[in-house]
C-alpha positions, 0 to 999 in steps of 0.5 A: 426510859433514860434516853430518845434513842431507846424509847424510839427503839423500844417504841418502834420494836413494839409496833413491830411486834404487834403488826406481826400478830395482826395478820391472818386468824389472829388472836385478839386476846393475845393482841390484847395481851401485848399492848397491855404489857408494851403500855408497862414497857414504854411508859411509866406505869406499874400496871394496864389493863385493858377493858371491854364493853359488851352488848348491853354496855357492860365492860369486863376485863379483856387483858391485863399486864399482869395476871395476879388475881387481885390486880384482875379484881380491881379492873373487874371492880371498876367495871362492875361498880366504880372508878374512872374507867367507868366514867371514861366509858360513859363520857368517851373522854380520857380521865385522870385520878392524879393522887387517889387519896383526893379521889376518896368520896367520889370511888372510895370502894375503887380508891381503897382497892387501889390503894391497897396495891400501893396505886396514886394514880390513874388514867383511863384512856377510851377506845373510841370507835367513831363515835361509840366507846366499845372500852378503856385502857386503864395505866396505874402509877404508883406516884401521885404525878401523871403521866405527861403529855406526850406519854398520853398521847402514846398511851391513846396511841395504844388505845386506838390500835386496840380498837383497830385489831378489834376491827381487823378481827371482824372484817377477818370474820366476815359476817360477825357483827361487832356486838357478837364479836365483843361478846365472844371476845370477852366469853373468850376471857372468862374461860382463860380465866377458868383455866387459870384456875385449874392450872394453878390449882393442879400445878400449885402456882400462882395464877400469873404463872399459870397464864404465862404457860397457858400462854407459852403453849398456845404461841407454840403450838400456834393455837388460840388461848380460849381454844387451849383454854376450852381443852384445859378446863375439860381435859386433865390430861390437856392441863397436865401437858400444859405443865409438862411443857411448860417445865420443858421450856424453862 
């Protein structure tokens, strides 16, 4: 942002914003959601994306500031094989792949994906709780400089609200334990996912506008995005009304 004043305006709208969604049976996802897109908003980044653990210490996607499918494979791909997420997840300790051509023999499979959506550089920031990583917040430039200091610290910032919604989610819950709770958060993912599909394919859209309905519907109607997204995947009727007011509102 050009000036202080707008960034401390933005930045400060933002908070705002995410301190009105955590009150009372919030939406984890849709939390998720936000602060992804607030990362692209408030520092220079061209993407976020948010990653996290389960059970067994195996990470998936749990947000993304954009829903193109081929961004969600290469978050899912570093989770599943290579990548300085993995390594900030293992370690608890931020990295940064500044100029990825650099970064070639250590993940080539992730550098040549990147790379591909014209991604330089990387930042991979941990979600720390005490001493566990329960995930990562990952920030893709398309140059090769990183991000300064000061938007790092920001960007952290993000990281550990992240973590806090999480822990406000489960005191909410009462008697859920964290491992269950981090399961069912990703579950919840994985069947956005499926519905994703399935209004693309019913509507013809991309599957970035297709979450974008989901989404508008579920704020309107006060539901949480896995519950519309259950309802989606096996009512057609249910996706067809998805659509209907998704063409409404425009």
């Amino acid at each position: 942002m050009s000036t202080t004043v707008p960034r401390e305006s933005a930045l400060t709208a933002a908070f705002i914003d995410i301190a009105d969604t955590m009150v009372a049976d919030y939406d984890l996802i849709e939390v998720a959601h936000r602060l992804s897109r607030h990362c692209v908003d408030l520092l220079d980044v061209a993407a976020a994306g948010l990653l996290l653990a389960d059970g067994q210490g195996r990470l998936g996607v749990l947000a993304s500031s954009n829903e193109q499918a081929r961004l969600i494979e290469l978050f899912q791909s570093q989770a599943e094989g290579q990548g300085p997420c993995l390594e900030c997840f293992h370690t608890g300790k931020a990295v940064s792949a500044v100029d990825l051509s650099r970064w070639w023999e250590r993940w080539p499979r992730f550098v040549r994906e990147a790379r591909r959506l014209s991604f330089q550089t990387v930042h991979a920031l941990p979600m720390l709780l005490r001493e566990h990583t329960v995930g990562t917040l990952n920030l893709f430039r398309t140059g090769i400089t990183p991000l300064s200091a000061e938007d790092l610290a920001l960007g952290q910032a993000l990281a550990d609200i992240t973590t806090i919604a999480i822990l406000q989610e489960r005191a909410l819950a009462h008697t859920e334990s964290l491992v269950e709770q981090l399961q069912g958060a990703l579950n919840s993912r994985v069947i956005i996912e499926q519905a994703k599909g399935v209004l693309s394919r019913h509507g013809r859209v991309s599957v970035d506008d297709a979450f974008k309905a989901l989404r508008g519907y579920a704020r309107a109607h006060n539901v949480f995005l896995a519950e519309l997204a259950r309802e989606v995947v096996s009512d057609e009727d249910q996706a067809l009304e998805v659509f209907r007011f998704a063409q409404k509102v425009r």
